[in-house]
N, C-alpha and C positions, 0 to 999 in steps of 0.2 A: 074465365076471361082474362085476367092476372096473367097468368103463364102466359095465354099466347099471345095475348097485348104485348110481351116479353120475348116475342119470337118463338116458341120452344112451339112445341109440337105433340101436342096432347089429344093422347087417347081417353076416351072413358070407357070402359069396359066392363057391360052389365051381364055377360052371360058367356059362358064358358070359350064358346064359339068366338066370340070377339076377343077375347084373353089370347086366344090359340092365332091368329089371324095377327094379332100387333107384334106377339111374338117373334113371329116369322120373319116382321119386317126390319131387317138386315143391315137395309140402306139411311138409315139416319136413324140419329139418337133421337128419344122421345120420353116423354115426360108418361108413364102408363098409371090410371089410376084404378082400382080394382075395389068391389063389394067385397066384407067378410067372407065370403062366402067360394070366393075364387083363391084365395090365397094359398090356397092347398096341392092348387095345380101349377105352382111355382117351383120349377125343380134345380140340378145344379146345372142342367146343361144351357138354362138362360143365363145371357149376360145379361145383370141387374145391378149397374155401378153401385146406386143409394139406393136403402130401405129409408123414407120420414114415418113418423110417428108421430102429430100434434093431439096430445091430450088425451088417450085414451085410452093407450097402456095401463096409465096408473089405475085406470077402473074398471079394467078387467077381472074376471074372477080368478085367482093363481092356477088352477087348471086349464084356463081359455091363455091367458099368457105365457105358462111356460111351452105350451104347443107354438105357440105365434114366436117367442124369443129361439126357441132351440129349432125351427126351420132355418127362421135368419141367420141364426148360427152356424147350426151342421150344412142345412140343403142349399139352400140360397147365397150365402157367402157371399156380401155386394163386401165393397170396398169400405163403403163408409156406412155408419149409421147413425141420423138424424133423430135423437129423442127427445123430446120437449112432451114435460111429465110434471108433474106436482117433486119436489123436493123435500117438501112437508107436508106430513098427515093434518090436515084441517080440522077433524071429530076423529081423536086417536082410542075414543072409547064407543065408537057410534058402531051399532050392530048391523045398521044398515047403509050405511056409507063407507063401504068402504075402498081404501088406495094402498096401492103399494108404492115405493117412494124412488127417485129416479134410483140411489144406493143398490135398490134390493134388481132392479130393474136390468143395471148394467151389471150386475154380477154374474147376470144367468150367462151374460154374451162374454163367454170366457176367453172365445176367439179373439176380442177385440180390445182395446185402450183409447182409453177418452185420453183428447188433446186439447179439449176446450168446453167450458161450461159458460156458457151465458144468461144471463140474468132476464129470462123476458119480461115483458110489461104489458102481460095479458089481461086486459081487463076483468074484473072480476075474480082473479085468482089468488088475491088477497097477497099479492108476488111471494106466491110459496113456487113458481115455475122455473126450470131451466129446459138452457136448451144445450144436451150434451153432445158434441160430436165426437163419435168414436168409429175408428178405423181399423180394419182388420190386422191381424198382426200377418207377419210374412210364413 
């Protein structure tokens, strides 16, 4: 409701067919949000200005994010990318919590340089977040 309270023009996209279908659509920029599960079918020939990320990268398991970072990287190629991620490990000895830290995050996106890191104020995240924007290099 946010976005389009905001004017933008937002898709939700639960199944393949509806992914392929926003795609298509040519004629205005749109805000497309997609399940894990479709991210696969994102290739170079879309134009995809921004990839965001809130909160979820870092709790990925390193095999499920370096597939999700090295798309964004090599296949997808937007312009910019939006990571707002833990910047510190919370339980750095915890066997079953674990994060990887925005640092380990943005190195995988070799393509790209952060131009800005902001300090959010996500509740609950004990302000270990940022939020880094980095842009592809030319």
């Amino acid at each position: 409701m946010f976005l389009r309270a905001n004017g933008l023009n937002v898709r939700l996209c639960l199944s393949q067919k509806d992914l392929i279908e926003a795609l298509k659509d040519e004629n205005q920029e749109q805000v497309i949000l997609i399940t894990t599960d479709l991210f696969k079918y994102i290739g170079k020939k879309e134009r995809i200005s921004f990839v965001f990320n809130s909160r979820s990268f870092s709790e990925m398991s390193r095999p499920t994010l370096t597939s999700y970072l090295e798309r964004i990287n090599l296949i997808i190629s937007p312009n910019t990318v939006f990571s707002e991620n833990a910047e510190e490990i919370l339980f750095p000895n915890s066997e079953r919590h674990l994060e990887i830290t925005q640092k380990e995050l943005t190195s995988v996106l070799s393509n790209y340089e952060c131009v800005d890191t902001i300090k959010t104020e996500f509740m609950g995240g004990a302000n270990r977040y940022t939020l880094k924007i980095l842009n592809r290099l030319n």
